[in-house]
C-alpha positions in Angstrom: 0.0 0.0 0.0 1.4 3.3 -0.5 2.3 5.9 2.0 3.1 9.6 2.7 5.3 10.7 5.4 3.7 12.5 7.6 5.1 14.6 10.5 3.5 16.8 13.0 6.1 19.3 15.4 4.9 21.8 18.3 7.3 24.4 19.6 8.3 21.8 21.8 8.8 18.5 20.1 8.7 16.4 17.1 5.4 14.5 18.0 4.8 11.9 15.0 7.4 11.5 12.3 6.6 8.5 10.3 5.0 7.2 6.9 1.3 6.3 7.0 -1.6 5.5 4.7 -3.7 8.4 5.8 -4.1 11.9 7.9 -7.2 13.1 8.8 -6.9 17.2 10.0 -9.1 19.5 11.4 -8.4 22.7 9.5 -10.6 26.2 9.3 -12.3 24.6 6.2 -13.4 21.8 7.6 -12.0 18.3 8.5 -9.8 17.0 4.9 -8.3 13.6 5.2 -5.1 13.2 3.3 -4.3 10.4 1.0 -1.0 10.1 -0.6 -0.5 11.9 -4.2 -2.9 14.6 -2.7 -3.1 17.7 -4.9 -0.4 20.3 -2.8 -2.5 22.8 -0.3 -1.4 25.0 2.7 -4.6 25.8 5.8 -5.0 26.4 9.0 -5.6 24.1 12.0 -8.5 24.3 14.3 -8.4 22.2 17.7 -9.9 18.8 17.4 -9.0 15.2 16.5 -6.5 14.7 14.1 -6.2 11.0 13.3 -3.7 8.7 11.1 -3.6 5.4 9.7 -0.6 3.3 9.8 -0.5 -0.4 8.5 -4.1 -0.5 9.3 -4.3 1.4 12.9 -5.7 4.5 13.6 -3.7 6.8 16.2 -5.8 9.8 17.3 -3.8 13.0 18.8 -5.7 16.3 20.2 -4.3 19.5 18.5 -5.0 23.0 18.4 -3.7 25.6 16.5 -1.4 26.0 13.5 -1.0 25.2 10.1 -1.0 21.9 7.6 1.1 21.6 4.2 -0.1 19.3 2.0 2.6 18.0 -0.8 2.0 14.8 -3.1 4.7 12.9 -0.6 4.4 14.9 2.4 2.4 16.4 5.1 3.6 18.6 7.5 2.3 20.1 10.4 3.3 22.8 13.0 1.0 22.7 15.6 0.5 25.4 18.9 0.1 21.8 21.1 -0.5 18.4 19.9 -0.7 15.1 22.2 -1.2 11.9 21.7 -4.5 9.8 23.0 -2.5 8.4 25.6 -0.7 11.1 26.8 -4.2 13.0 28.4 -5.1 13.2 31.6 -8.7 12.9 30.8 -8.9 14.4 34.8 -7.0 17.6 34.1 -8.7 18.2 31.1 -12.0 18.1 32.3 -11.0 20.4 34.9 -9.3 23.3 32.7 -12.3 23.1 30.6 -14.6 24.0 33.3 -12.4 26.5 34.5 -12.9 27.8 30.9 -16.8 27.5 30.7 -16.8 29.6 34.6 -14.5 32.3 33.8 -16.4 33.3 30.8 -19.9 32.8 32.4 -19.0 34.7 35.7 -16.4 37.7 34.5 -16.7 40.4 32.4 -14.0 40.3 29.9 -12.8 42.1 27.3 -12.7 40.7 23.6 -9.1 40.0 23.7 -9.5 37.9 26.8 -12.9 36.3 25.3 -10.7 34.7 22.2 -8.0 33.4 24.6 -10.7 31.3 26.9 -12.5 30.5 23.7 -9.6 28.9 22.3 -8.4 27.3 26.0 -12.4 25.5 25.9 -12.1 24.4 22.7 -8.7 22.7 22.9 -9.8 20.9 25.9 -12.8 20.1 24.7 -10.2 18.2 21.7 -8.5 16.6 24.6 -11.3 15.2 26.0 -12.6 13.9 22.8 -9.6 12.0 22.3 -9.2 10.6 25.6 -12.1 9.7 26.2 -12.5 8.1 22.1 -9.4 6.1 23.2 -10.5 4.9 26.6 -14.2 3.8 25.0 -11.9 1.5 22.5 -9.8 0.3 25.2 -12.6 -1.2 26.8 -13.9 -2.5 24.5 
C-alpha cells in the first residue's frame, strides 16, 4: 500500500514522524483527510481530532492551532500543542475546561481575553474527545 510521510512538530517536540496510509486534520475549512499523491494545499488548523492510519491502525492525537502543508509525498504540520490519545489526563482536562466554561460565564471580559478562553475550551474540549474516544476502545 502506498504511504506519505507525515510529520506533525509543536514548539516543543517532534510529536509523530513516520509514513502512513492516511491523515485526517481539522483545519478552518473543515476536516480533509489526506491520501498520498494529494493535490499540494497549505490551511489552517483548528483544535480537534487529528487522526492517522498506519498499517491499518488508527492513532488519534488532540491539537489546536497551527498550520498543515499538504505536498504529493508529504504532510507537514506545526501545531501550537499536539498530544497523543495516551498522553491525556482525561482528569485535568476536564477540569481546565470547566475553569474555561466559569471564567467566561461569571467575568466580564474584554474581547481579547474572550478569544484566549474561547480557544483554551475548545482545545480541551479536543483533549477530552480523544481521551475519552481512546479509553471507549480500550474497553472494548
Amino acid at each position: 500500500m502506498k504511504t506519505i510521510k507525515f510529520t506533525i512538530t509543536t514548539p516543543e517536540r517532534t510529536v509523530y514522524s513516520e509514513d502512513v496510509e492516511q491523515v485526517t486534520i481539522p483545519t478552518k475549512m473543515g476536516e480533509i483527510t489526506v491520501l498520498p499523491g494529494h493535490i499540494p494545499l497549505a490551511a489552517g488548523l483548528v483544535a480537534g481530532e487529528l487522526r492517522a492510519l498506519k498499517s491499518g491502525q488508527e492513532m488519534s492525537m488532540a491539537v489546536s492551532g497551527g498550520f498543515v502543508e499538504v505536498l504529493p509525498e508529504a504532510v507537514t504540520i506545526l501545531a501550537d500543542s499536539a498530544e497523543h490519545a495516551h498522553e491525556i489526563d482525561e482528569a485535568k482536562a476536564e477540569e481546565a475546561r470547566a475553569r474555561a466554561v466559569a471564567l467566561l460565564s461569571v467575568k466580564h471580559v474584554d474581547a481579547e481575553e474572550f478569544a484566549v478562553l474561547s480557544a483554551q475550551m475548545e482545545r480541551e474540549l479536543a483533549r477530552l474527545k480523544v481521551a475519552r474516544k481512546k479509553k471507549y476502545r480500550d474497553v472494548r
